[in-house]
TORKOL-4160 file (C-alpha; in steps of 0.2 Angstrom, whole numbers, padded with zeros to 4 digits, m for minus):
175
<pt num="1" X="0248" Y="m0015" Z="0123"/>
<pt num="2" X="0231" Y="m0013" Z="0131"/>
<pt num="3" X="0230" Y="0007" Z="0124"/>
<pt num="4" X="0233" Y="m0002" Z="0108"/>
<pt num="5" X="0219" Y="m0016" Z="0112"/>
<pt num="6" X="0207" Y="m0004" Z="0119"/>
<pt num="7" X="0208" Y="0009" Z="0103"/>
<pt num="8" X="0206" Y="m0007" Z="0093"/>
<pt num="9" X="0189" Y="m0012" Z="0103"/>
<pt num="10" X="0181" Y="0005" Z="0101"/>
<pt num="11" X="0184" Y="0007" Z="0083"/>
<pt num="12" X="0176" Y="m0011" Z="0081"/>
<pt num="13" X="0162" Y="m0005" Z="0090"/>
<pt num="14" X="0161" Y="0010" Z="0083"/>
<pt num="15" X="0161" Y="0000" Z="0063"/>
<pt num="16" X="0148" Y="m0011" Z="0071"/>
<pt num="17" X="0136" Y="0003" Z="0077"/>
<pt num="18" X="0139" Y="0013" Z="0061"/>
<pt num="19" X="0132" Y="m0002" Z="0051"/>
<pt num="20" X="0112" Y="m0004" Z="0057"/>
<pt num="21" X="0115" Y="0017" Z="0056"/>
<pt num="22" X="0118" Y="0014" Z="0038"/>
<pt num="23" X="0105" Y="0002" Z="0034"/>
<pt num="24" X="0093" Y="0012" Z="0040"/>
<pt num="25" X="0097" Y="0024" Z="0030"/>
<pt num="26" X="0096" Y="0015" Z="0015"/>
<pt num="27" X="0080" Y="0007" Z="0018"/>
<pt num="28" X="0072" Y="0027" Z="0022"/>
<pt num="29" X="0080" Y="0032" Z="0007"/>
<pt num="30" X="0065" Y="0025" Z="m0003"/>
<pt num="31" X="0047" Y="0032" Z="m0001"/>
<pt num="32" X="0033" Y="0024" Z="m0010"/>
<pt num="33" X="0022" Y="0042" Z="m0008"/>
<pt num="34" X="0017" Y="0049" Z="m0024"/>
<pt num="35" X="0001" Y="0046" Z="m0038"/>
<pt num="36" X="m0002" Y="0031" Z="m0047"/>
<pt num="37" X="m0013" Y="0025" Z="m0061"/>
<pt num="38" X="m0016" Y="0009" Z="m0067"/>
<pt num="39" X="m0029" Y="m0005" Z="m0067"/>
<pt num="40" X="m0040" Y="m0019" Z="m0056"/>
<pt num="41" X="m0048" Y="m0034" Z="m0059"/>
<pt num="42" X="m0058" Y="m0043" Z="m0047"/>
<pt num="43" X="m0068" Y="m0059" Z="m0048"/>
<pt num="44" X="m0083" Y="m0055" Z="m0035"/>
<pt num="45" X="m0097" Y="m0067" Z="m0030"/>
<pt num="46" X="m0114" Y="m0057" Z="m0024"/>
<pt num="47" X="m0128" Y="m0068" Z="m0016"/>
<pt num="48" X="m0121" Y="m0083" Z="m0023"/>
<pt num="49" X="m0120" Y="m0075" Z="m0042"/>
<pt num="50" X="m0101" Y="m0075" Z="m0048"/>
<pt num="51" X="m0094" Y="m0062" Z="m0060"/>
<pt num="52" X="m0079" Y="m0053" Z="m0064"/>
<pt num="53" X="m0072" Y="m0036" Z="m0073"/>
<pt num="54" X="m0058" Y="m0027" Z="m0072"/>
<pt num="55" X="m0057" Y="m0006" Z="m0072"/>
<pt num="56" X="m0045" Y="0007" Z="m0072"/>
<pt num="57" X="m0041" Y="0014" Z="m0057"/>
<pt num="58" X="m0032" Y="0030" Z="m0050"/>
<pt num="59" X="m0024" Y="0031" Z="m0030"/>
<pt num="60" X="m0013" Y="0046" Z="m0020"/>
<pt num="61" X="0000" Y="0035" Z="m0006"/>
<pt num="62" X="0008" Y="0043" Z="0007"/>
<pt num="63" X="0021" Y="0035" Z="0017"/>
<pt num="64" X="0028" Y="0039" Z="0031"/>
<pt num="65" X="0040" Y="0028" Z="0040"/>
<pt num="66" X="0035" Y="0010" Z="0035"/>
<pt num="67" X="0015" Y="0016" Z="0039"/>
<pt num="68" X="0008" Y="0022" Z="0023"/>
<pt num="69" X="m0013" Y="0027" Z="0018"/>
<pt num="70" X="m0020" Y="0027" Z="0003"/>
<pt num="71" X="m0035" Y="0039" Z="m0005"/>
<pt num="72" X="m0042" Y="0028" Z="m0019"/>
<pt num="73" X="m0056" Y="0038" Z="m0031"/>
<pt num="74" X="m0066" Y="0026" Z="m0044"/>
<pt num="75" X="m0081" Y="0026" Z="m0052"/>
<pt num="76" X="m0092" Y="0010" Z="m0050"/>
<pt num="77" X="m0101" Y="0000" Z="m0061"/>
<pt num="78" X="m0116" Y="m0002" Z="m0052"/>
<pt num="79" X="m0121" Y="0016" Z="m0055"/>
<pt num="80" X="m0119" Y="0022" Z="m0038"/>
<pt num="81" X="m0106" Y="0037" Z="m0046"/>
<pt num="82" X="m0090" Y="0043" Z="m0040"/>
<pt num="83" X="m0084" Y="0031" Z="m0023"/>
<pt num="84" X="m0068" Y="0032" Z="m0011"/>
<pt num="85" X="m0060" Y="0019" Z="m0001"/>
<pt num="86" X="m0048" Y="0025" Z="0012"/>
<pt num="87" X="m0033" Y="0013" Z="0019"/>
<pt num="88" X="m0019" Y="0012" Z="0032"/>
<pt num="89" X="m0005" Y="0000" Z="0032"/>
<pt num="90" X="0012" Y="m0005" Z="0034"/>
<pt num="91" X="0028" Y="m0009" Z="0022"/>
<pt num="92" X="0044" Y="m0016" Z="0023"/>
<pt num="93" X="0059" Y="m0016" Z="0013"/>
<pt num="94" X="0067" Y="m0033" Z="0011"/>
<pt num="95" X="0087" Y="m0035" Z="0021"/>
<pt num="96" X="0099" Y="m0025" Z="0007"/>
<pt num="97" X="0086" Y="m0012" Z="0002"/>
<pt num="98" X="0081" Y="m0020" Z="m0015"/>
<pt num="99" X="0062" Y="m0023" Z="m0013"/>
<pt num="100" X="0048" Y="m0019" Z="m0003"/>
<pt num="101" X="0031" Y="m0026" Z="0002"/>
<pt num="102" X="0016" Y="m0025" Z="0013"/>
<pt num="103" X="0000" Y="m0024" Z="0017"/>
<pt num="104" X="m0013" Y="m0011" Z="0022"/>
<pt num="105" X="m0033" Y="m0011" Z="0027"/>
<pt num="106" X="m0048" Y="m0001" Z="0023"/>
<pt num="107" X="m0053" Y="0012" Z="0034"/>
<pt num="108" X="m0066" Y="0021" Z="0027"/>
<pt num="109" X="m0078" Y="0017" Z="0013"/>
<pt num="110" X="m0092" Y="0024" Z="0004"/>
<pt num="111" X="m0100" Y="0012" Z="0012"/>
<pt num="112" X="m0098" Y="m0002" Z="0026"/>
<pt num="113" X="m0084" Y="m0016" Z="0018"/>
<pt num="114" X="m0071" Y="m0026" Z="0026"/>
<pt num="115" X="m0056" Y="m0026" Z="0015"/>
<pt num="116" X="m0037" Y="m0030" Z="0017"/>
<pt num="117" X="m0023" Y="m0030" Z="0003"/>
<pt num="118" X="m0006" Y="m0036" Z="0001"/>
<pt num="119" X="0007" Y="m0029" Z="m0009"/>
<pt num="120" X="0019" Y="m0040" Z="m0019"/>
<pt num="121" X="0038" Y="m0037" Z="m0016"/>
<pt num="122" X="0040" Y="m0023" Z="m0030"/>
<pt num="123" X="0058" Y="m0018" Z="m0034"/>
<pt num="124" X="0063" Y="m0002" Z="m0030"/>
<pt num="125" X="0076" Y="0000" Z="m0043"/>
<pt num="126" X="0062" Y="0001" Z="m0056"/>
<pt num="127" X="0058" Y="0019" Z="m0065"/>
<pt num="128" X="0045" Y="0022" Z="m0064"/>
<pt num="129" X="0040" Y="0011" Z="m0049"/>
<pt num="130" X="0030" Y="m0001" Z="m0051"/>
<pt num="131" X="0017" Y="m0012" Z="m0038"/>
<pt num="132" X="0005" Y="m0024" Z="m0037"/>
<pt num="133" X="m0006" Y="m0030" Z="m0025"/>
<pt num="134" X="m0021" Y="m0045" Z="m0020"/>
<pt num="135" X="m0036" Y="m0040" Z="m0010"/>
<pt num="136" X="m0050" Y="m0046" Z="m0004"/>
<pt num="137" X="m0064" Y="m0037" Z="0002"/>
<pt num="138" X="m0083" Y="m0042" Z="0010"/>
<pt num="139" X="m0099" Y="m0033" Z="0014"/>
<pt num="140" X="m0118" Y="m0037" Z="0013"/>
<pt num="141" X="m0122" Y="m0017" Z="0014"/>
<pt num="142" X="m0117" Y="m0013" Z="m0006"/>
<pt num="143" X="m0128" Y="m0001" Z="m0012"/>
<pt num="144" X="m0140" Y="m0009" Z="m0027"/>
<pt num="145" X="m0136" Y="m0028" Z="m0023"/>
<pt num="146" X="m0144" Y="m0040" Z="m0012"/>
<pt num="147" X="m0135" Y="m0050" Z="0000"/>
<pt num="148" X="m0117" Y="m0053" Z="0005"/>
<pt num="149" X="m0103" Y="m0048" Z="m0008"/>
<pt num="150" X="m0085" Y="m0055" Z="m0008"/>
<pt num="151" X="m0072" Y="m0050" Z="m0021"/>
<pt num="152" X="m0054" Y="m0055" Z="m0023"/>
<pt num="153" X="m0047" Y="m0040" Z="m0032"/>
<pt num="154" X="m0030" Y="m0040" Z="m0040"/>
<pt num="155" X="m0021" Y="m0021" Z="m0043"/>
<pt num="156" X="m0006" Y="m0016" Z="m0057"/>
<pt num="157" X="m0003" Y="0000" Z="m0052"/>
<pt num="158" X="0012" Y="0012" Z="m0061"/>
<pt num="159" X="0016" Y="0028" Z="m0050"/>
<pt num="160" X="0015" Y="0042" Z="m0062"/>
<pt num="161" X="0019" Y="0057" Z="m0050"/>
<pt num="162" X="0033" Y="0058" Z="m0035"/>
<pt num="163" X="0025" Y="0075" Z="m0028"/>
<pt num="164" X="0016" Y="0073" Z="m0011"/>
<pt num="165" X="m0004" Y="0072" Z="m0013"/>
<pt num="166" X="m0016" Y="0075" Z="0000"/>
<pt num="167" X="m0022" Y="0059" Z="0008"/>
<pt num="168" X="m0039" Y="0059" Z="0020"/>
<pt num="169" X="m0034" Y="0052" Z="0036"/>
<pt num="170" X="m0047" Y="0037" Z="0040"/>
<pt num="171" X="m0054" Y="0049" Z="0051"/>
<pt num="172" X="m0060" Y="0061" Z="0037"/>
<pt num="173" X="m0075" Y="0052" Z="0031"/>
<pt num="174" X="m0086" Y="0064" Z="0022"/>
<pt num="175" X="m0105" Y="0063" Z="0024"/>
């Protein structure tokens, strides 16, 4: 009766250790890596002037883990050409695997900014994925506009590639 009680105990434990093994699983299964396209639009106020637009935009993620970074390229309105912001973050999938979220936090910028954006819970099951996110950002060193700038910026972004990109490390800040 005990050998009996004793099996009994170690297959329970064993089904109980096999469980958070299978979750994790489940939640690695999904990577939000990949290319994505889609647009921005941002009500910003500069020197006590507000204003709003919204742009196309274009970003390669790469996640590893739940810590992902972000290369996002655009083309600013301003005229000060071709710009970059680099970003660093974390995400999480939601218990059961169906949605995830999270945040991440400039790094790197064409010039000084202080900047953090949080993704929406965005269902995984969607083909092709799909995200969005609210930022807002502040800096009083834009190139072309005098004073302090603060914008509340809010992304729809479609991933339109699964392959891996390159993505500069917030340390690869060209000059």
């Amino acid at each position: 009766m005990r050998m009996d009680t004793g099996r009994a105990g170690l297959a329970a434990l064993a089904f109980l250790v096999a469980i958070p093994a299978q979750s994790a699983i489940a939640e690695d299964a999904f990577s939000m890596t990949g290319s994505y396209e889609g647009v921005y639009a941002c009500d910003s106020t500069t020197a006590g002037v507000p204003s709003g637009w919204g742009r196309p935009m274009a970003l390669t993620l790469v996640q590893s883990g739940d810590a992902i970074r972000i290369d996002l390229k655009y083309v600013d309105e301003h005229e000060l050409g071709a710009e970059y912001s680099l970003y660093a973050g974390k995400v999480s999938m939601a218990p059961g695997g169906a949605t995830i979220n999270g945040y991440f936090e400039a790094c790197g910028a064409t010039f000084p900014a202080k900047e953090i954006v949080r993704i929406f819970p965005a269902s995984v099951e969607q083909t092709p994925f799909q995200l969005s996110a609210q930022g807002v950002w502040a800096s009083d060193q834009v190139p072309n506009m005098p004073g302090l700038t603060v914008q509340s910026c809010t992304w729809y972004l479609k991933r339109v590639s699964r392959d891996v990109p390159t993505v500069r490390d917030c340390t690869d800040i060209p000059d």
